[in-house]
DOROSE-607308 format. One record per residue (C-alpha): residue in three letters; x, y, z negated. Coordinates in pm, whole numbers, always signed. Layout:
N
+------+--------+--------+--------+
| lonu |     c1 |     c2 |     c3 |
+------+--------+--------+--------+
|  ALA |      X |      Y |      Z |
...
+------+--------+--------+--------+
***
This chain:
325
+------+--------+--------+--------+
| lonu |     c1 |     c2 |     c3 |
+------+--------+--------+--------+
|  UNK |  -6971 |  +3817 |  +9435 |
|  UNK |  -7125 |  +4092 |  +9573 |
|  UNK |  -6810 |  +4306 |  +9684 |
|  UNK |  -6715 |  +3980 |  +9861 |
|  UNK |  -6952 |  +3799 |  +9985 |
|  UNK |  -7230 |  +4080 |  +9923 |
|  UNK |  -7441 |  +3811 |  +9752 |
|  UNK |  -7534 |  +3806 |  +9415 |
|  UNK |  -7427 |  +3438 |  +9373 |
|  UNK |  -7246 |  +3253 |  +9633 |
|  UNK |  -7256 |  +2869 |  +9605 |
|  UNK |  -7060 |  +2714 |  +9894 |
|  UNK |  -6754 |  +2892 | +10107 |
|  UNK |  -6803 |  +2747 | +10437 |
|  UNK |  -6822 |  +2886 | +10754 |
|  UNK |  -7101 |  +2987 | +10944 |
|  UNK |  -7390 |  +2664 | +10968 |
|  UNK |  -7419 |  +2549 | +11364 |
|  UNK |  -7769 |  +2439 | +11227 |
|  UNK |  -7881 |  +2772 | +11085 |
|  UNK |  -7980 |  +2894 | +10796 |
|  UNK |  -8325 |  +2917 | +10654 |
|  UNK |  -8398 |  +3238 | +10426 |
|  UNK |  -8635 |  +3169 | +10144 |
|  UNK |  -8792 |  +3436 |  +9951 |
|  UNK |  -9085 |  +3362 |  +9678 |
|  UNK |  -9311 |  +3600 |  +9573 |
|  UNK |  -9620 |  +3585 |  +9316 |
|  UNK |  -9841 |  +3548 |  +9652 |
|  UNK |  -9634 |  +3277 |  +9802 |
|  UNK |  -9272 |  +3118 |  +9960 |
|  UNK |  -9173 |  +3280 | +10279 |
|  UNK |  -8958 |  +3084 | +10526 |
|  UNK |  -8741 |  +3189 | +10795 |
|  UNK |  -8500 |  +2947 | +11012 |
|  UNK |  -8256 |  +3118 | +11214 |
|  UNK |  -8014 |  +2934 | +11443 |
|  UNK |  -7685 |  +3101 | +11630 |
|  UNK |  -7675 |  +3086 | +12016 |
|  UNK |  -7430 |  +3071 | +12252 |
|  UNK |  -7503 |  +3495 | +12353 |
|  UNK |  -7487 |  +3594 | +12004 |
|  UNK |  -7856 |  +3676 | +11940 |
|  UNK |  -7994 |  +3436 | +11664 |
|  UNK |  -8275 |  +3228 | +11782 |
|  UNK |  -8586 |  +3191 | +11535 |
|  UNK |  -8747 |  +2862 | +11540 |
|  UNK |  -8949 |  +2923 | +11246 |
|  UNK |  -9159 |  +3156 | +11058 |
|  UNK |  -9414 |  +3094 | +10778 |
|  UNK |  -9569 |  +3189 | +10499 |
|  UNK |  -9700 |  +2898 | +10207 |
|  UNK |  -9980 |  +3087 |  +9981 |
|  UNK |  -9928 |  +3020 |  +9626 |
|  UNK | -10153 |  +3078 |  +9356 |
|  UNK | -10140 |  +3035 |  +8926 |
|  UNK | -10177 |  +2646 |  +8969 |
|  UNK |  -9971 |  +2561 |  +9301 |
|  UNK |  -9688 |  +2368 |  +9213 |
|  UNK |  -9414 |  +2553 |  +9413 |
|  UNK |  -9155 |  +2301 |  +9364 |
|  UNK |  -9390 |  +2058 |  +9521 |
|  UNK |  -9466 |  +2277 |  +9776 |
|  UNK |  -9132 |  +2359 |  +9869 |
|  UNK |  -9003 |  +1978 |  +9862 |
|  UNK |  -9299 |  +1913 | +10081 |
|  UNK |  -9252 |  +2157 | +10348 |
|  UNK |  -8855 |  +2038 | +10358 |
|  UNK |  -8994 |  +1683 | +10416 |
|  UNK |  -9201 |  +1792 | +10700 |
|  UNK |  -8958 |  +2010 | +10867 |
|  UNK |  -8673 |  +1688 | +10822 |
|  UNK |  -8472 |  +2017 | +10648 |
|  UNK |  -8323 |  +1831 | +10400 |
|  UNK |  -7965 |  +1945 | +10347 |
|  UNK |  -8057 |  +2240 | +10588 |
|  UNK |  -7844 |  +2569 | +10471 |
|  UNK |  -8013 |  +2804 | +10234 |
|  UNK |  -8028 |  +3146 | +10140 |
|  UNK |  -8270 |  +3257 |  +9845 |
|  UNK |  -8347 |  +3639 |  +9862 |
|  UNK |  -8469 |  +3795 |  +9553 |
|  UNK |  -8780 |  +4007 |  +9564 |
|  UNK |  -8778 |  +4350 |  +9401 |
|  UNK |  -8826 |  +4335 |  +9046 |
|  UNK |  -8647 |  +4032 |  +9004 |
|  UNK |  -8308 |  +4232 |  +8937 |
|  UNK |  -8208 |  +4612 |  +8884 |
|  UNK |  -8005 |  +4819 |  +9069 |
|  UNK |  -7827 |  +5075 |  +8953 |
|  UNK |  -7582 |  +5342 |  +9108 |
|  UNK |  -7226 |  +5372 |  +8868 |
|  UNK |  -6877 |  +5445 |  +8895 |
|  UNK |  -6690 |  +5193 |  +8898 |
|  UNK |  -6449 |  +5170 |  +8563 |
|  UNK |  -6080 |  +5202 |  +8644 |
|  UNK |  -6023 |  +4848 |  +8528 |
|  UNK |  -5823 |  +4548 |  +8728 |
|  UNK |  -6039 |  +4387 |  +9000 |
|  UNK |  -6055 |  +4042 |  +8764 |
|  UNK |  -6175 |  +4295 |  +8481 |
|  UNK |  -6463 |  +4447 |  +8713 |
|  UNK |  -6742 |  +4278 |  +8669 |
|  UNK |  -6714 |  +4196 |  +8258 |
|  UNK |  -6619 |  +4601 |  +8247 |
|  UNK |  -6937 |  +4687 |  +8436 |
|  UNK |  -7162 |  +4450 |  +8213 |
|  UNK |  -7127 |  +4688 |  +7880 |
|  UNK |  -7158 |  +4977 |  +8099 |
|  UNK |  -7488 |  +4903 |  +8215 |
|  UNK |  -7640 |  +4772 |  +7830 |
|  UNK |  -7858 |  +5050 |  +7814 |
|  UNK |  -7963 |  +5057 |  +8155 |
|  UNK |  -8151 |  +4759 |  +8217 |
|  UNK |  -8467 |  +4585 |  +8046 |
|  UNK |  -8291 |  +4269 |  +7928 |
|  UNK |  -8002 |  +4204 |  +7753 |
|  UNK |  -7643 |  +4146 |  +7975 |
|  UNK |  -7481 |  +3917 |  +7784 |
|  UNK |  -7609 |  +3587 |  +7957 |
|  UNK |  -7714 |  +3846 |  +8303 |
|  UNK |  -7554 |  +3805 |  +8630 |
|  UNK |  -7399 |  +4050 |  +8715 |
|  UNK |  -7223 |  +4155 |  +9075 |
|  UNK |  -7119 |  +4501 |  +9189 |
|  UNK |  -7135 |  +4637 |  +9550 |
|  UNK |  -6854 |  +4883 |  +9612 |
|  UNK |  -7007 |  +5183 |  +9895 |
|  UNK |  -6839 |  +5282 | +10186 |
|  UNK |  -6597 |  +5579 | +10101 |
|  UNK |  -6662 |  +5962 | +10251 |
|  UNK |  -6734 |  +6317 | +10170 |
|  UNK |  -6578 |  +6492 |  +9904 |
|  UNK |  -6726 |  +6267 |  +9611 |
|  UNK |  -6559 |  +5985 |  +9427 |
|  UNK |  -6584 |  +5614 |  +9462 |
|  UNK |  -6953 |  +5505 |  +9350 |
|  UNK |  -7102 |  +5158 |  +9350 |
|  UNK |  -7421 |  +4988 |  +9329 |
|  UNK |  -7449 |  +4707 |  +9014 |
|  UNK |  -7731 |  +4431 |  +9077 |
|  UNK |  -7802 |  +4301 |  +8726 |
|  UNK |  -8038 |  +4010 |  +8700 |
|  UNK |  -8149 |  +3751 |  +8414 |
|  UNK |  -7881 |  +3450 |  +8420 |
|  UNK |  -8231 |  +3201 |  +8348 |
|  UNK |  -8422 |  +3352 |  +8628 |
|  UNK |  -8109 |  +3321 |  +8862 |
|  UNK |  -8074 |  +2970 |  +8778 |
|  UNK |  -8481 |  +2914 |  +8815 |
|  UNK |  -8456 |  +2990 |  +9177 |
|  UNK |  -8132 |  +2785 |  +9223 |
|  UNK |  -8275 |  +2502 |  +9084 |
|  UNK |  -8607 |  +2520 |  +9316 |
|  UNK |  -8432 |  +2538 |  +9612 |
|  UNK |  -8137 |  +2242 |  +9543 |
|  UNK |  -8429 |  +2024 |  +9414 |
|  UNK |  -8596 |  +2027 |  +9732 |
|  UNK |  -8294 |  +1897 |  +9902 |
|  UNK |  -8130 |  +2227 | +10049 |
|  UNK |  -7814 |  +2368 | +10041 |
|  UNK |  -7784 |  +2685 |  +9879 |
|  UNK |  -7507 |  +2929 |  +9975 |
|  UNK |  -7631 |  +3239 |  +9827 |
|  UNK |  -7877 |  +3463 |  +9673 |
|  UNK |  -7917 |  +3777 |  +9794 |
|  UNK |  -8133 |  +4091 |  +9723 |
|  UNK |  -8407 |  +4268 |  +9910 |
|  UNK |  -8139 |  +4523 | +10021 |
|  UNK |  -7870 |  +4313 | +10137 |
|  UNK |  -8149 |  +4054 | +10326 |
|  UNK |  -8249 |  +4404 | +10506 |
|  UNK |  -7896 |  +4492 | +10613 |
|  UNK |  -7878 |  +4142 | +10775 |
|  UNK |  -8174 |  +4320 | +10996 |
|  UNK |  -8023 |  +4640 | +11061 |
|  UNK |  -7714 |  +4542 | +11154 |
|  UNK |  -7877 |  +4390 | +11479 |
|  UNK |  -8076 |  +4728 | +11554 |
|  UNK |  -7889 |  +4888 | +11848 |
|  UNK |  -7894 |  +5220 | +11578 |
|  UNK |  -7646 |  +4983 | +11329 |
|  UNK |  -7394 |  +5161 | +11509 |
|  UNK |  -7446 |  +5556 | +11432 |
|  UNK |  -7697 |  +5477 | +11167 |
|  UNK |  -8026 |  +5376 | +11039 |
|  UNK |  -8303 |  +5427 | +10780 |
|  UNK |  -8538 |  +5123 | +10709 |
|  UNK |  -8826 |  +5152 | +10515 |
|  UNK |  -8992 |  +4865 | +10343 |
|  UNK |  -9326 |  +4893 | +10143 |
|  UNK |  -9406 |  +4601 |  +9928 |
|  UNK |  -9733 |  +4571 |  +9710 |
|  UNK |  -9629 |  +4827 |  +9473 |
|  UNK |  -9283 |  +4952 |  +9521 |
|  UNK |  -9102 |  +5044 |  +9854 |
|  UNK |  -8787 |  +5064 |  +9949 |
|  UNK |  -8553 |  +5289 | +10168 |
|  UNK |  -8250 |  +5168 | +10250 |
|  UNK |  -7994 |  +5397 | +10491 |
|  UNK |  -7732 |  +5158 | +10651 |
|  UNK |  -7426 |  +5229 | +10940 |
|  UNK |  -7221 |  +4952 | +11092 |
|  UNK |  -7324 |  +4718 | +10902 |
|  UNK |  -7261 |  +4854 | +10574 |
|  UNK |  -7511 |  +4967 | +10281 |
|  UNK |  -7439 |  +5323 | +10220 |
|  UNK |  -7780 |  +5400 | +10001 |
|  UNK |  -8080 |  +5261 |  +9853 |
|  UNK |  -8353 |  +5406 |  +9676 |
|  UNK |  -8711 |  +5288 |  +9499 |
|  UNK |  -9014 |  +5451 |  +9568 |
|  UNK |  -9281 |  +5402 |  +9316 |
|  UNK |  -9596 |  +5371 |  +9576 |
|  UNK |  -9673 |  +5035 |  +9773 |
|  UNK |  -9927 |  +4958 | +10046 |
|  UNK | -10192 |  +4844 |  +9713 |
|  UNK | -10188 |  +5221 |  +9706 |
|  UNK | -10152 |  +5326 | +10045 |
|  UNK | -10381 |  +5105 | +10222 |
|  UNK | -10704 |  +5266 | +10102 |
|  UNK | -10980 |  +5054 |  +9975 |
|  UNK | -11244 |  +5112 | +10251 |
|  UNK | -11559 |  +5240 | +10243 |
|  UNK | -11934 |  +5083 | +10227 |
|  UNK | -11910 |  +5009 | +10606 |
|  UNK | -11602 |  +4828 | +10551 |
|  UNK | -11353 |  +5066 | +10749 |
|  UNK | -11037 |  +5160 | +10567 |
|  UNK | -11003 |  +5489 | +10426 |
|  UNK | -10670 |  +5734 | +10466 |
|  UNK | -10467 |  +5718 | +10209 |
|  UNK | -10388 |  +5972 |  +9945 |
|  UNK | -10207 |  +6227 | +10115 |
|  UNK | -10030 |  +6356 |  +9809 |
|  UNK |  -9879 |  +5992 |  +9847 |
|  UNK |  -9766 |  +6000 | +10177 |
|  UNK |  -9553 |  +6333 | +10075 |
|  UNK |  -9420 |  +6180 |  +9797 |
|  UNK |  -9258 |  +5903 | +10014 |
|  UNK |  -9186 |  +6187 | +10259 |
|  UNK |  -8980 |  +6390 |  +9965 |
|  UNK |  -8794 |  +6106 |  +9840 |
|  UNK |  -8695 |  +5963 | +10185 |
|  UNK |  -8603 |  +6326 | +10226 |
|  UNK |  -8339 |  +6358 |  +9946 |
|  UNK |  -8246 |  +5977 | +10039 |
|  UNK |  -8111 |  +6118 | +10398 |
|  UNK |  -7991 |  +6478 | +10222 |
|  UNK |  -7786 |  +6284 |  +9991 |
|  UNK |  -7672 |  +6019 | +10197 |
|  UNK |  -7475 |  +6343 | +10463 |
|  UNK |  -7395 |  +6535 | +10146 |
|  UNK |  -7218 |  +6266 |  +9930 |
|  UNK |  -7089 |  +6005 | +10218 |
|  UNK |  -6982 |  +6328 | +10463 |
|  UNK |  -7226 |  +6131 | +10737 |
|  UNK |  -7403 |  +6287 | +11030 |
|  UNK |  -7761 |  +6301 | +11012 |
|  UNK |  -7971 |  +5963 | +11060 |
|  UNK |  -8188 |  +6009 | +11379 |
|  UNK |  -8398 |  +5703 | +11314 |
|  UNK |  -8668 |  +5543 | +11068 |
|  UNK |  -8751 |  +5180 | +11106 |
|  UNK |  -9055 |  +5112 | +10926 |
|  UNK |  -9091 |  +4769 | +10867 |
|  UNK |  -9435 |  +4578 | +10851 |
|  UNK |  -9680 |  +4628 | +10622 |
|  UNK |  -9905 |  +4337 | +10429 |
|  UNK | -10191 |  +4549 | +10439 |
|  UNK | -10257 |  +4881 | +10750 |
|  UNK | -10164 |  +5205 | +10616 |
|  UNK | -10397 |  +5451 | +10853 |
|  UNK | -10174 |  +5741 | +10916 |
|  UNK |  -9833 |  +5650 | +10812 |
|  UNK |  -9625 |  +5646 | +11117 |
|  UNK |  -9810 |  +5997 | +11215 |
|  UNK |  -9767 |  +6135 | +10886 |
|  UNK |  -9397 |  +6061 | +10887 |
|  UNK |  -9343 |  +6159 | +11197 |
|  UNK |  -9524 |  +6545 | +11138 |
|  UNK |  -9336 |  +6586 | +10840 |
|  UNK |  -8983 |  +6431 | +10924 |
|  UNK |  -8672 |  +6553 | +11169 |
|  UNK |  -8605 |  +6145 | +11297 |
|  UNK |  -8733 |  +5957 | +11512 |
|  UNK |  -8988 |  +5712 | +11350 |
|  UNK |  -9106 |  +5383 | +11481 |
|  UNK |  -9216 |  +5026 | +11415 |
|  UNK |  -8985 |  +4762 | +11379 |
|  UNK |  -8954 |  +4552 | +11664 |
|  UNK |  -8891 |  +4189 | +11603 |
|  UNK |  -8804 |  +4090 | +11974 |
|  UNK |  -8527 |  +4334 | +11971 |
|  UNK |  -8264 |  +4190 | +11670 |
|  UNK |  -8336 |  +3781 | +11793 |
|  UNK |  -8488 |  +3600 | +12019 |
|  UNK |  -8853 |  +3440 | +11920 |
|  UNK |  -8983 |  +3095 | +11979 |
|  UNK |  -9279 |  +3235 | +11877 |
|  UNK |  -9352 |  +3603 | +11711 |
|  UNK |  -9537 |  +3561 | +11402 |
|  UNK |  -9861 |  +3723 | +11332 |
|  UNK |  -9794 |  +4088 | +11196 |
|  UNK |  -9889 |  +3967 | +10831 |
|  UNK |  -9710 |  +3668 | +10825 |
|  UNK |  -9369 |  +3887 | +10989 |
|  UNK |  -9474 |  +4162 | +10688 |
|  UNK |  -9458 |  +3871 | +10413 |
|  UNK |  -9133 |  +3700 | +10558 |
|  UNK |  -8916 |  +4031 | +10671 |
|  UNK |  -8684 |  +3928 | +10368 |
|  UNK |  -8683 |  +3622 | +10410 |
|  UNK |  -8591 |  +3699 | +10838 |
|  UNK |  -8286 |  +3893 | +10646 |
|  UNK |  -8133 |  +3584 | +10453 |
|  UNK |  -8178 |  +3368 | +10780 |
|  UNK |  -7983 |  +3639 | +10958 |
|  UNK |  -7693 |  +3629 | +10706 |
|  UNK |  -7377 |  +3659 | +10884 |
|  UNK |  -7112 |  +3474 | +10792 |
|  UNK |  -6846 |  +3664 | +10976 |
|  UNK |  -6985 |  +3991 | +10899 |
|  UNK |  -7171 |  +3984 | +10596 |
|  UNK |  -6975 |  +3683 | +10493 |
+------+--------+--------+--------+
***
């Protein structure tokens, strides 16, 4: 469960793999794979990094199976992230219900709220940290039970092990929490085809997350004749700016935190010309690219693209099972 284990499904409780773990996140462009091993210093060692292109007619399965037999993987430790879109998250308070009552109680609440019905769902709730004047609040991660067991059952037919699945926001909390910001506090932002996603973490906990309706599709500009690319819309860039705005306002206001002096911004399939600048002109934090060498140490760093299609997948590999358990 999410409130323990902070997973929405946890398969095996075992302690922390001496092998690693691999993170494996699957998109409708491909299956991104990340191996991460522990080390002796406690700074996770990445052995491996890639991203296997899918398209209508690849037969993932296959594909996966294949690159497990290459990599002699089989029975390696898994984590599956799912990509945005593949669940809902929404903010509640929690019902005043017996812990064992929790998650059934939460399933009615959310009926209304989510595109598909909840009886078969699975569901999970993530309790937030406690602060402010404000009452308890939670975050629910509803997803379809059938799509749930889909990507179960493509990653134990290959031959893994699958501890958990995990969402985008969670996988990116595995990545904060070894930022040396993790311990006053951090903002990551994420920008995925169509959606983004900012997420404000402390100390390793998930205090706020928020979807913002513009992706780098948008943001990347299509180019011109000569082939350069073209700014994007800057009415775009401020919306971002406003709701990473009220993200931070809300996250002092309601949690009683000080102010977040940093933005990560993750990396990006596709350049967005301007976007560091015009978040730092229009934003009180310091803003800056996220810097792979500094959370683990590299056997090789990945090409930017490649990092940009695996950075959730990076975040189930770097699944702590002390601290994230």
């Amino acid at each position: 469960m999410i409130g323990e284990d902070q997973a929405l499904l946890s398969f095996l409780r075992k302690s922390a793999s001496r092998s690693g773990i691999t993170g494996i996140a699957l998109s409708d462009e491909g299956l991104s794979l990340v191996h991460a091993k522990p080390s002796s210093q406690g700074v996770p060692q990445i052995d491996s990094c890639e991203f296997l292109p899918v398209n209508g007619s690849t037969d993932v399965a296959a594909q996966l199976a294949d690159w497990v037999a290459q990599h002699d993987a089989k029975g390696r430790v898994c984590v599956g992230v799912m990509e945005p879109g593949g669940y809902q998250l929404l903010q509640v308070e929690p019902p005043n219900v017996e812990p064992g009552e929790m998650r059934e109680a939460v399933r009615w609440r959310i009926k209304d709220l989510v595109s598909f019905s909840v009886e078969n769902a699975a569901i999970d709730l993530l309790h937030l940290p406690e602060g402010g004047t404000q009452g308890r609040t939670a975050y629910v991660v509803a997803a379809e039970g059938e799509l749930i067991e889909q990507r179960a059952d493509l990653i134990l037919g290959a031959g893994l092990e699958l501890r958990a699945i995990d969402i985008t926001e969670m996988a990116l909390r595995n990545i904060a929490q070894r930022m040396p910001e993790n311990e006053t506090g951090v903002a990551l932002l994420w920008v995925g085809r169509t959606t983004s996603r900012i997420g404000l973490y402390r100390q390793s906990n998930l205090y706020l997350a928020r979807s913002i309706n513009t992706g780098w599709s948008q943001l990347a500009g299509r180019g011109d004749e000569s082939g350069l690319s073209l700014a994007p819309d800057a009415q775009l860039l401020d919306g971002m700016v406003l709701e990473m705005q009220r993200s931070l306002d809300y996250y002092e206001s309601h949690f009683g935190q000080n102010p977040v002096n940093t933005l990560v911004v993750l990396p990006t399939v596709e350049p967005v010309p301007s976007l560091i600048e015009h978040l730092e002109q229009n934003m009180a934090l310091t803003v800056r690219l996220f810097e792979p060498e500094s959370i683990a140490d590299w056997a090789e760093i990945p090409d930017p693209v490649v990092l940009a299609r695996c950075i959730t997948a990076l975040g189930g590999a770097l699944r702590d099972e002390h601290g994230a358990k």
